[in-house]
Backbone as numpy.savetxt, mean C-alpha at the origin, in Angstrom:
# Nx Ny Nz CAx CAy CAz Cx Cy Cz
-3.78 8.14 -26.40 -3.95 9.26 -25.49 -3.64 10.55 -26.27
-4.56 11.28 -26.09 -4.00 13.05 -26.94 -2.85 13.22 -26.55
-2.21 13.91 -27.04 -1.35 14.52 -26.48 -1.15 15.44 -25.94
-2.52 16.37 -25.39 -2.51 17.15 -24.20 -2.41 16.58 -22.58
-3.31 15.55 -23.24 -3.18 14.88 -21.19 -2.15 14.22 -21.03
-1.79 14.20 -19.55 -0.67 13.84 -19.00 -0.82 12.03 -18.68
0.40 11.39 -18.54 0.11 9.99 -18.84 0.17 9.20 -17.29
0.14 10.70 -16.19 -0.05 10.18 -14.62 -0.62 11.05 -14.24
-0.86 10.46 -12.56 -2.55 10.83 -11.80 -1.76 10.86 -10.07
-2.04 12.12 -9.81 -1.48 12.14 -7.81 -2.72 11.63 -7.67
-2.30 11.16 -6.95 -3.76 10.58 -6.02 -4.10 11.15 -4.97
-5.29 11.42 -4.26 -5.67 12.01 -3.19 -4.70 11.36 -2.05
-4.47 12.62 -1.19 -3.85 12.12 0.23 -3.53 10.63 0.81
-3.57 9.64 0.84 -3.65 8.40 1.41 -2.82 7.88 2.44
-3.11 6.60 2.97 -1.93 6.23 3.98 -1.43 4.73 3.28
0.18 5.17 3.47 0.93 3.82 2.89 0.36 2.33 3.79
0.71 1.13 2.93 0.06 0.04 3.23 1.25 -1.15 2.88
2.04 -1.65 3.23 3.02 -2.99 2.73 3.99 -2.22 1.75
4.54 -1.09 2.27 5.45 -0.58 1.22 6.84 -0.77 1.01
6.82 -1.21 -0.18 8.54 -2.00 -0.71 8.90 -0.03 -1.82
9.55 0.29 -1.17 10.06 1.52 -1.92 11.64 1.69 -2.04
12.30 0.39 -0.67 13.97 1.24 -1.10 14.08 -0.45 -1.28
13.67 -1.21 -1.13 13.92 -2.74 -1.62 12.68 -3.39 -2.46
13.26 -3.92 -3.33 11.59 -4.74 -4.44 11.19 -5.94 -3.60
9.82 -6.01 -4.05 8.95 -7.00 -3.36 9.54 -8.37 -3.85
9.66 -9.60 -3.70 10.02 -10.83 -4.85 8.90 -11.24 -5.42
9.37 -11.21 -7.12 8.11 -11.40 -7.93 7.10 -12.47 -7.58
5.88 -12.11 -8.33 4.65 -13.25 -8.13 5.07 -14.49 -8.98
5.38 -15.78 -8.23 5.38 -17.09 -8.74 6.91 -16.86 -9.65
7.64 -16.39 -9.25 8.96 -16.62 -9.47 9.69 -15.57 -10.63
8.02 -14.10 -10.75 8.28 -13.33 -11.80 9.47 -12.34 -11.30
9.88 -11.17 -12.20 10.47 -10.40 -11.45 10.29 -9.37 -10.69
11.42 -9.15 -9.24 11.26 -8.07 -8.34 10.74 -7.08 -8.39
9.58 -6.06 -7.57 8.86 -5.21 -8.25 9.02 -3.93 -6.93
8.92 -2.95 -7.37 8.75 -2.01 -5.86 7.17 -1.92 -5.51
6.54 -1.72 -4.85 5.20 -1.57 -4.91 4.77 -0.79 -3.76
3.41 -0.21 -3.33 3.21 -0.22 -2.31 1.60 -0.12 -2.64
0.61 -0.46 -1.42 -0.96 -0.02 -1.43 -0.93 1.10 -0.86
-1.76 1.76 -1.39 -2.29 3.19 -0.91 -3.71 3.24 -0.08
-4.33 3.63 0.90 -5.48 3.30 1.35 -5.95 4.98 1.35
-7.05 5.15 0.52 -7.59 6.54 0.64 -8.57 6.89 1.27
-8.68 7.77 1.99 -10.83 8.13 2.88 -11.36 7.49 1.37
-12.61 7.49 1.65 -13.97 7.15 0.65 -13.82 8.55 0.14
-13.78 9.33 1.54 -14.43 10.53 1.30 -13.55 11.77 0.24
-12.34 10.79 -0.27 -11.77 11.55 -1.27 -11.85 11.04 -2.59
-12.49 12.03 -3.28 -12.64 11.45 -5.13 -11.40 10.78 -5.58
-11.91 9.62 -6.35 -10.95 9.42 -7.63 -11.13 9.34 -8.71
-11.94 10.38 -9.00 -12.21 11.24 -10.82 -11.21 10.97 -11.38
-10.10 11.70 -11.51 -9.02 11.97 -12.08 -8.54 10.49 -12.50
-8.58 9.74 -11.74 -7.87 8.15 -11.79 -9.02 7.87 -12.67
-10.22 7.42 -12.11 -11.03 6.80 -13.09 -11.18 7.48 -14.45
-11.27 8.62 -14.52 -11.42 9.45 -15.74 -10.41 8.82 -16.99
-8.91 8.89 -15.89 -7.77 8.00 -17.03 -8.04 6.94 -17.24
-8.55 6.02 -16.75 -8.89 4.69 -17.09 -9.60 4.63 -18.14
-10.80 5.34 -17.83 -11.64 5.39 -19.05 -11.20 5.80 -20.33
-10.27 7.01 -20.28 -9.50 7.31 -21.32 -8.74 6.26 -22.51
-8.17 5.46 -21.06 -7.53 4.14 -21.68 -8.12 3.46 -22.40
-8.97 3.17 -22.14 -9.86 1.49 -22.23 -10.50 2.49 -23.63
-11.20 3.56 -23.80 -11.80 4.09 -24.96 -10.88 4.59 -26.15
-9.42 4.48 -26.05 -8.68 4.37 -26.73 -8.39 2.91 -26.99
-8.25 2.24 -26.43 -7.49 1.01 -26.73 -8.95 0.21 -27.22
-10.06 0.32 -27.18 -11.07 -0.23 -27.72 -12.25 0.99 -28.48
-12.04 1.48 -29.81 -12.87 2.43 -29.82 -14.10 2.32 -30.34
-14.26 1.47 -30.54 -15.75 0.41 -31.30 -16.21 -0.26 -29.98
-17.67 1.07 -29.27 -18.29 0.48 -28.01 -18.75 -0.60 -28.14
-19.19 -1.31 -29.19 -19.86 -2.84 -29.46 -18.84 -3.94 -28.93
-17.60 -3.38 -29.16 -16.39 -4.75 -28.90 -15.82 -4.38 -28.14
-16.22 -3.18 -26.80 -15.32 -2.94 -25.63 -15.72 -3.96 -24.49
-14.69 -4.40 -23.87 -15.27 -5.47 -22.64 -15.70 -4.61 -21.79
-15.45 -5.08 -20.43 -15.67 -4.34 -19.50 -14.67 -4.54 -18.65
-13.97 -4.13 -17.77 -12.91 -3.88 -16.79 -12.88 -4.05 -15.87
-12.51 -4.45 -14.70 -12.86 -4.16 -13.40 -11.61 -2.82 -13.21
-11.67 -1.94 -12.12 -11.10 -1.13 -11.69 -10.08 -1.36 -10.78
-9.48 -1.28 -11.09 -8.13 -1.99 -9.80 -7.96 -0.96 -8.22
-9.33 -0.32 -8.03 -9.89 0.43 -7.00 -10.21 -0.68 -6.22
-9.76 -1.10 -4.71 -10.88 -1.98 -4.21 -11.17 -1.07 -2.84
-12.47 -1.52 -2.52 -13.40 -1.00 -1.35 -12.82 -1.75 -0.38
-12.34 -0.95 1.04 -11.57 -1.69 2.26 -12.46 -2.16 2.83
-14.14 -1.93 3.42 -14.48 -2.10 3.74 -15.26 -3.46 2.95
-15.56 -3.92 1.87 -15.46 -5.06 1.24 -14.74 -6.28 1.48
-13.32 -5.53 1.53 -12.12 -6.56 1.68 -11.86 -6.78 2.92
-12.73 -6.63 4.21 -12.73 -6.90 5.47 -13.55 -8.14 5.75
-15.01 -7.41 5.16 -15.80 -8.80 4.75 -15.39 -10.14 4.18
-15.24 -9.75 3.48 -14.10 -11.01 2.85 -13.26 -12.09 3.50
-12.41 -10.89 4.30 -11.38 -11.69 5.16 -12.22 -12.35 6.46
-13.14 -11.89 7.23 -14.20 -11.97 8.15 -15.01 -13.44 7.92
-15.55 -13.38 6.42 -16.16 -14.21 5.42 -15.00 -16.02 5.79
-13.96 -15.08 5.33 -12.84 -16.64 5.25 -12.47 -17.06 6.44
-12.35 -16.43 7.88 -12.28 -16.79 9.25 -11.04 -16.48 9.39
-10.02 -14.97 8.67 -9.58 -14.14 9.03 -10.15 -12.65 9.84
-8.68 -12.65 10.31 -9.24 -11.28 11.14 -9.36 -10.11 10.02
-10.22 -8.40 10.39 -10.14 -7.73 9.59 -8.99 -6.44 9.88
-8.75 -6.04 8.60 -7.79 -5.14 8.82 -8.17 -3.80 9.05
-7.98 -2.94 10.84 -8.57 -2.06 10.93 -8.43 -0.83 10.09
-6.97 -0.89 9.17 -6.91 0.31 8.66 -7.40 0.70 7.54
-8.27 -0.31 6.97 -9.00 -0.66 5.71 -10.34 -0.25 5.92
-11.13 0.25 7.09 -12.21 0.66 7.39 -12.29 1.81 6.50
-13.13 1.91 5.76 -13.66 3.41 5.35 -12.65 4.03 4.42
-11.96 2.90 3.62 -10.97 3.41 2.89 -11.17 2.83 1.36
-10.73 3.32 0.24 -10.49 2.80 -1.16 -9.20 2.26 -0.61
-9.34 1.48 -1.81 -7.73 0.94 -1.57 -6.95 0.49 -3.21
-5.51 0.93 -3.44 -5.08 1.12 -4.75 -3.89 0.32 -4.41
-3.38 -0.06 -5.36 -1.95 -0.65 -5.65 -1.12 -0.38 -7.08
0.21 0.15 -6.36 0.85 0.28 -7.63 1.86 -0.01 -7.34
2.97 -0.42 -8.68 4.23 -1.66 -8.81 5.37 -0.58 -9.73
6.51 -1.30 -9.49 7.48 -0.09 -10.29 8.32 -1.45 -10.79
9.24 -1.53 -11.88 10.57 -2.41 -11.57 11.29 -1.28 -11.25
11.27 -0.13 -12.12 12.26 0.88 -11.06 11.78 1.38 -9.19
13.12 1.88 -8.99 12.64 2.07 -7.78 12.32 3.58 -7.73
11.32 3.89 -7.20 10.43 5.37 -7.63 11.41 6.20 -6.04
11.07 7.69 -7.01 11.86 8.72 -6.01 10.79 8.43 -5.17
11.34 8.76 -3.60 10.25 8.90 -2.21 11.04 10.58 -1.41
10.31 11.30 -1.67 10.88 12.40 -0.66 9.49 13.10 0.29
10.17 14.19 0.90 9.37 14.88 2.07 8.83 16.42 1.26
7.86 16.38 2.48 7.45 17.72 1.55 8.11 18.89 1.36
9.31 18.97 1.31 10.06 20.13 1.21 10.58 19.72 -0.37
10.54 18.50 -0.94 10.98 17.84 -2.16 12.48 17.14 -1.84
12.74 16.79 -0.81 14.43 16.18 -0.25 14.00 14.48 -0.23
15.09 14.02 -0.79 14.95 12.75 -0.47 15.23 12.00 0.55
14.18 11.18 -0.05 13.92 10.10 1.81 14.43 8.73 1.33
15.68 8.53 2.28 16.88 7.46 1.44 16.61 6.40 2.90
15.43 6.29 3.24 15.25 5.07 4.57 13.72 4.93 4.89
13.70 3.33 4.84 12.29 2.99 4.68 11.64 3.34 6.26
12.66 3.88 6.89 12.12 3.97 8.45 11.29 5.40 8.41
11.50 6.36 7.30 10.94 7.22 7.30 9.40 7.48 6.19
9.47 6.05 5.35 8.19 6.09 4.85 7.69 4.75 5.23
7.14 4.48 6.31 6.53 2.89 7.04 5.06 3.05 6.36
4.49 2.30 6.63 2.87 1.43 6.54 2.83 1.84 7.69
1.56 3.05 7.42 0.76 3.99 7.87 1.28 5.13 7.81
2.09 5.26 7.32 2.30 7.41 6.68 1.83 7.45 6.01
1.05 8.83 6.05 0.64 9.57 4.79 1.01 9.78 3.94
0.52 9.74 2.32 1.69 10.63 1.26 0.74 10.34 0.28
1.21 11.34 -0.61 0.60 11.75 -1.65 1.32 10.60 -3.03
0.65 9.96 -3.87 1.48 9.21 -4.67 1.13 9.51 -6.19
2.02 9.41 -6.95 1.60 9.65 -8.23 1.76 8.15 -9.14
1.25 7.72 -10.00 0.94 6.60 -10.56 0.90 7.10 -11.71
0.84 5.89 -13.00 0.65 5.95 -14.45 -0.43 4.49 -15.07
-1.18 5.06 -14.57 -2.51 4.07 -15.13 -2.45 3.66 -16.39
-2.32 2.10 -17.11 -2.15 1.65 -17.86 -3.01 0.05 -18.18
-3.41 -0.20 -19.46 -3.59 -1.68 -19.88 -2.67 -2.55 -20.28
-2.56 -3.48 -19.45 -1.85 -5.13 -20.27 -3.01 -6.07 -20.63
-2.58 -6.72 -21.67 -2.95 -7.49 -22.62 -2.43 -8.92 -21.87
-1.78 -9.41 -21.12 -1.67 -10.90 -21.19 -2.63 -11.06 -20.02
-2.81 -12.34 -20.29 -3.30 -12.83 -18.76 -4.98 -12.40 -19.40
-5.49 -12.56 -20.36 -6.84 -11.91 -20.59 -7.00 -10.05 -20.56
-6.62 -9.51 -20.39 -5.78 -8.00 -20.05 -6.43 -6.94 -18.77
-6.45 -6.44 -18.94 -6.58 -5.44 -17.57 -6.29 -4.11 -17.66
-6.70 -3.84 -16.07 -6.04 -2.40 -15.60 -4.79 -2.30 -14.56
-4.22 -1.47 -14.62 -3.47 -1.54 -13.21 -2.78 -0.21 -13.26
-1.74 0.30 -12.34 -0.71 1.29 -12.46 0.09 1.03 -11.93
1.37 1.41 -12.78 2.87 1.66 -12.45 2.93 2.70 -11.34
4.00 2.20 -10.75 4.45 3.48 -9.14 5.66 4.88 -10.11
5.02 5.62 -9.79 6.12 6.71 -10.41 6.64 7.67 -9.09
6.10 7.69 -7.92 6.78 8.39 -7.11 6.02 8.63 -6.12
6.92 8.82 -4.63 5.83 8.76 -3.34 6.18 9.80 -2.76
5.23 10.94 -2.11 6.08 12.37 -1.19 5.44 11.76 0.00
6.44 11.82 0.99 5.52 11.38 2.46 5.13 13.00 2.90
3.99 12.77 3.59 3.66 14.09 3.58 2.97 14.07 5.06
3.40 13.08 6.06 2.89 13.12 7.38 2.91 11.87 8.32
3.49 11.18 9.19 3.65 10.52 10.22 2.68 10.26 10.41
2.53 9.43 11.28 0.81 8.81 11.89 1.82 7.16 12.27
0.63 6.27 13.36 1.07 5.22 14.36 1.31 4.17 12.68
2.65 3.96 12.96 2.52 2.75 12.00 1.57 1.71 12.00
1.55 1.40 10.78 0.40 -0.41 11.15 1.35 -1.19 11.66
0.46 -2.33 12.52 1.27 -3.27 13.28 1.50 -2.75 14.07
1.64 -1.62 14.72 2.07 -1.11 15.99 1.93 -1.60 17.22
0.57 -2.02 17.03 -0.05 -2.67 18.29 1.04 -3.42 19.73
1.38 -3.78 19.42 2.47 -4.64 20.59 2.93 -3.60 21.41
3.04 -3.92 22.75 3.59 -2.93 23.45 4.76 -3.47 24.34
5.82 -2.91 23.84 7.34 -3.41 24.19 7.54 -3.07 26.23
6.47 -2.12 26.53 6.82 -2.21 27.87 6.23 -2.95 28.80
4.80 -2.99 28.30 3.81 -4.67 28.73 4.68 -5.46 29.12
4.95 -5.88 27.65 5.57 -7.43 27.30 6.81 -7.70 27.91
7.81 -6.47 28.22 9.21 -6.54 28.90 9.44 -5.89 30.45
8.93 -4.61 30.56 8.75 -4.07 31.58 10.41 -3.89 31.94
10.62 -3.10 32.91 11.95 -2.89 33.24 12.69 -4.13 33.30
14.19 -3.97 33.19 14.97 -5.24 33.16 15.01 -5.43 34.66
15.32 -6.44 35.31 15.23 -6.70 36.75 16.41 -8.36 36.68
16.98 -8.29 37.71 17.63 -9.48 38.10 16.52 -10.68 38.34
16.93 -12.25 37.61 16.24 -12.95 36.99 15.91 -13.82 38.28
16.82 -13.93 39.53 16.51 -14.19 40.43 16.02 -13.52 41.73
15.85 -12.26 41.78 15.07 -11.30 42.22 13.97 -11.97 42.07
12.91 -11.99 43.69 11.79 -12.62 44.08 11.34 -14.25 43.49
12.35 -14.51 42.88 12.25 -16.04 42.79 11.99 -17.38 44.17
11.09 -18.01 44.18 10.71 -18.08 45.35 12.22 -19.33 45.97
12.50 -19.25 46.86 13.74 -19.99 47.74 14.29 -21.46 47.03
12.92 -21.79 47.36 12.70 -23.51 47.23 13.02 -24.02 45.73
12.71 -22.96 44.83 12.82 -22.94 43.31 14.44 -22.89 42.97
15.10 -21.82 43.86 16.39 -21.43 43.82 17.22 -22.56 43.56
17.42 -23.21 43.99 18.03 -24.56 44.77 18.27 -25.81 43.62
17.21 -25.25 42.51 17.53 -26.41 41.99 18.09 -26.21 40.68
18.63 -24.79 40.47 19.30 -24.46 38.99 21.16 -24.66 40.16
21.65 -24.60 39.09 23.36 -24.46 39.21 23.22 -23.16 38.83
């Protein structure tokens, strides 16, 4: 990489997705603990800047176009990955409609603050489905056949919105508390102690 460009990328606006930010996720297949979270972005916001670094990468780390592989982008299309799930005789995930979708991993645990720059020391205040702006460090590994991916370097929540999962509705399902034998019919009565 020159040493003019910078070795991370904010990403357009997005909404958090399965985010491990004040506790690590437990590693894949017994690897180690990682912080992570998915980011889900509109379509309708570029990711030049991200792909641009990638490319950067990959044309550094291979500079003889004859012997460069090819990559996949660790960008996935939400609306793809609905199909998919739809495809397998899962349900789809509505918040994945019309969205890119990114993932990035830390072993450290990355600063999370508000937009004033104060830190946000409780996962109750950055849930799956807030907004926030995230910054990442796009990078290649070599094992495993090698790749793309990015490290988590830091999350600003930058707006509230209905968490995912929300759906359930605690007053449906419970409704005021009421005495358990209140309108219990007579005949029924009779036969508890």
């Amino acid at each position: 990489m020159p040493n003019n460009e910078k070795s991370w990328v904010k990403l357009p606006e997005g909404r958090l997705s399965f985010p491990k930010l004040f506790e690590p996720a437990p590693g894949f297949n017994g690897g180690e603990p990682k912080y992570e979270t998915e980011v889900l972005i509109p379509k309708s916001s570029p990711l030049n800047e991200l792909k641009s670094r990638f490319a950067a990468i990959v044309m550094e780390k291979f500079p003889d176009e004859t012997k460069r592989p090819v990559f996949q982008l660790p960008i996935k299309d939400g609306d793809s990955l609905n199909q998919a799930r739809v495809a397998a005789g899962k349900d789809p995930r509505p918040e994945l409609e019309g969205m890119n979708v990114v993932k990035a991993r830390s072993k450290q645990k990355p600063p999370v603050i508000d937009l004033q720059n104060r830190p946000i020391t409780s996962a109750e205040d950055a849930k799956g489905g807030f907004w926030a702006q995230v910054v990442v460090s796009p990078f290649y590994y070599s094992h495993v056949g090698g790749g793309l991916s990015m490290g988590l370097d830091a999350v600003q929540i930058t707006r509230k919105d209905t968490p995912f999962g929300s759906a359930f509705d605690l007053e449906d399902a419970f409704g005021p508390v009421q005495n358990q034998a209140d309108g219990m019919d007579p005949e029924l009565e009779g036969m508890f102690a």
